[in-house]
N, C-alpha and C positions, 0 to 999 in steps of 0.2 A: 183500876186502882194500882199505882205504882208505889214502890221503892215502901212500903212497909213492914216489912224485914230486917231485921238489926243482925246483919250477919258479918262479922269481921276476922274468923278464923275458919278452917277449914283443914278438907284431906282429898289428895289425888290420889287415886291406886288405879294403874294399866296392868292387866292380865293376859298371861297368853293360856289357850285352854289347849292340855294337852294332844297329842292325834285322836280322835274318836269323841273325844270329851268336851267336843264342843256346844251339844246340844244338853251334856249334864248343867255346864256352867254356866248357859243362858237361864236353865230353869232354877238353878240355886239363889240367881238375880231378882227374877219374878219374884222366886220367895220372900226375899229378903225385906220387901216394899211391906209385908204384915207388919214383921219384925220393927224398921225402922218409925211404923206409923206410933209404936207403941215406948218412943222414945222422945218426949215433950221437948227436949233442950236440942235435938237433932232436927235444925230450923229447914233445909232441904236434904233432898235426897236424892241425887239421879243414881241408876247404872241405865249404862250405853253399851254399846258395840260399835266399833270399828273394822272390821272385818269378819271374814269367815271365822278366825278364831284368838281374834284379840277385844279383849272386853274391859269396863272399866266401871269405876266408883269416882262421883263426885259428890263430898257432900258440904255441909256449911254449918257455922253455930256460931252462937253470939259470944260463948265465954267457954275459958278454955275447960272449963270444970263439964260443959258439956260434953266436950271433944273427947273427954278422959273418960267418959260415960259412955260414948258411943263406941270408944276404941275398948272396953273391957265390957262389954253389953252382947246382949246376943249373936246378932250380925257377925260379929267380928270373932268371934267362939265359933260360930256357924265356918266360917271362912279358914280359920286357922284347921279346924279340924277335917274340912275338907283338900285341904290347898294341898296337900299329899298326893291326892288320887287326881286330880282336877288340873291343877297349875303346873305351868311347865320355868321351872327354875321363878319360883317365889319363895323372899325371903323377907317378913314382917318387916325387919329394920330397914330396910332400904327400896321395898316396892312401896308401901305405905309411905307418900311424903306428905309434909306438916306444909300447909301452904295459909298467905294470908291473904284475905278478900282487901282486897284498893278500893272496888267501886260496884256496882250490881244496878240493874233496872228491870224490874219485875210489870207486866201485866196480865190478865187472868186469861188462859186458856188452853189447848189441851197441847201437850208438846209430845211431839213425835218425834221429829228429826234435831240433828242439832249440827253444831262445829266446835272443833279443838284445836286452838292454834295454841302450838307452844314456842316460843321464841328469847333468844338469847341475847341480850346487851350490850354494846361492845364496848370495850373497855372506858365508862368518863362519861359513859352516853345511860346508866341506871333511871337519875332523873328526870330526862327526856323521856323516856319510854314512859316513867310513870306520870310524867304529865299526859304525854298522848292518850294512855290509857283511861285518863280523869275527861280529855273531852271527847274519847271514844262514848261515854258513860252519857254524853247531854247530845251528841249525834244518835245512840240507835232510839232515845226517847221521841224521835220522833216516827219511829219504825214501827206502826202497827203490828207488821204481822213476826216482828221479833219479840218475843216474846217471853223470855228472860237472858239475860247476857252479864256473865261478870267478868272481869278482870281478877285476875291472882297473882302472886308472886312466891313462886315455888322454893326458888334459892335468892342468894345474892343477886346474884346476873341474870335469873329465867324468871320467865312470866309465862302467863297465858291467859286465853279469853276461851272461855266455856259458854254457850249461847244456845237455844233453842228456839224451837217454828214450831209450827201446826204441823204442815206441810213444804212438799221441795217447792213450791212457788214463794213461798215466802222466805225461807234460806236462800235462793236463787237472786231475789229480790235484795237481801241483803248484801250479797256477795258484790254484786253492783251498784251498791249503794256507798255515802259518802265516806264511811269508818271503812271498809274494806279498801276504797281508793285512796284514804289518806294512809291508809299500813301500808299498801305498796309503791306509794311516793318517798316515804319516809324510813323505810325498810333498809336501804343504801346507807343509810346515814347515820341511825341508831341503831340497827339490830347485825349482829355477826352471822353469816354467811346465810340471809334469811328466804327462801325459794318458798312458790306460792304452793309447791306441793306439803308445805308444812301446813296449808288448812285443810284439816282434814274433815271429813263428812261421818256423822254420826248418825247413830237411830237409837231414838230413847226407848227403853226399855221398860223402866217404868221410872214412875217418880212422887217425890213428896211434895 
């Protein structure tokens, strides 16, 4: 079953975890997955990892009255009160960004791995990008093994694509597939100084 989620606002938050405090921060995440299951209007929920010790929050909602719920709700009490001992240079107003969902394609299965491309506009070329990103949305529908993929747009000029697999044969499979060949066709032309090291490789952690 796809695209049954009415999701069109959302929140990105990238964490770095202290020295030592990188296996506190993993497990603060795990927790969190109770917390978030117990918030109706909080429509997903990943945390991810990116490296040994940079970690992240991707979540979605359909109205902003949720977003406002989830941002003064447990999780985020949970996180402010620890992000002292835990986080290395976080500061609510500016690591917490307010992003909006463009486009998403959901089908049902268990997500382990993911990808985070975040990418910049170049000046004239906004539009472009958000079209690309609309027929990125009707290309991975035909990707089995991808198995949720959205488009977002963070600021004016930044976007990104958040996307999840089972496993690395099916992210593998995506990478070579036709939305990853058309971003690096098209890269040169709409996006600002954009290099394939910006897709970076994730592991879900858990999720909603």
């Amino acid at each position: 079953m796809q695209d049954t989620k009415k999701e069109t606002i959302g929140l990105l938050l990238i964490m770095k975890a202290k020295p030592g405090k990188e296996q506190d921060l993993k497990n603060f995440l795990l927790g969190g997955l109770s917390l978030v299951n117990q918030e109706p209007q909080t429509v997903s929920w990943f945390a991810f990892q990116i490296d040994d010790s940079t970690f992240g929050i991707y979540d979605t909602f359909e109205l902003e009255e949720g977003r406002q719920a989830h941002l003064t709700g447990e999780v985020a009490k949970a996180l402010l009160a620890n992000a002292g001992d835990l986080l290395e240079n976080f500061d609510p107003k500016t690591s917490i960004q307010v992003i909006d969902v463009l486009a998403s394609n959901h089908k049902t299965g268990t997500q382990n791995k993911g990808l985070l491309v975040i990418m910049k506009a170049k000046n004239g070329k906004t539009t472009d990008v958000e079209n690309f990103l609309n027929v990125g949305k009707q290309l991975v529908g035909n990707e089995p093994n991808t198995l949720t993929w959205y488009a977002i747009k963070i600021n004016a000029n930044t976007y990104a694509i958040f996307d999840t697999f089972t496993e690395d044969s099916g992210r593998d499979k995506h990478l070579t597939g036709k939305v990853a060949a058309a971003l690096m066709e098209n890269a040169p032309i709409i996006l600002e100084g954009f290099e394939a090291s910006a897709i970076q490789k994730i592991d879900i952690l858990a999720s909603k």
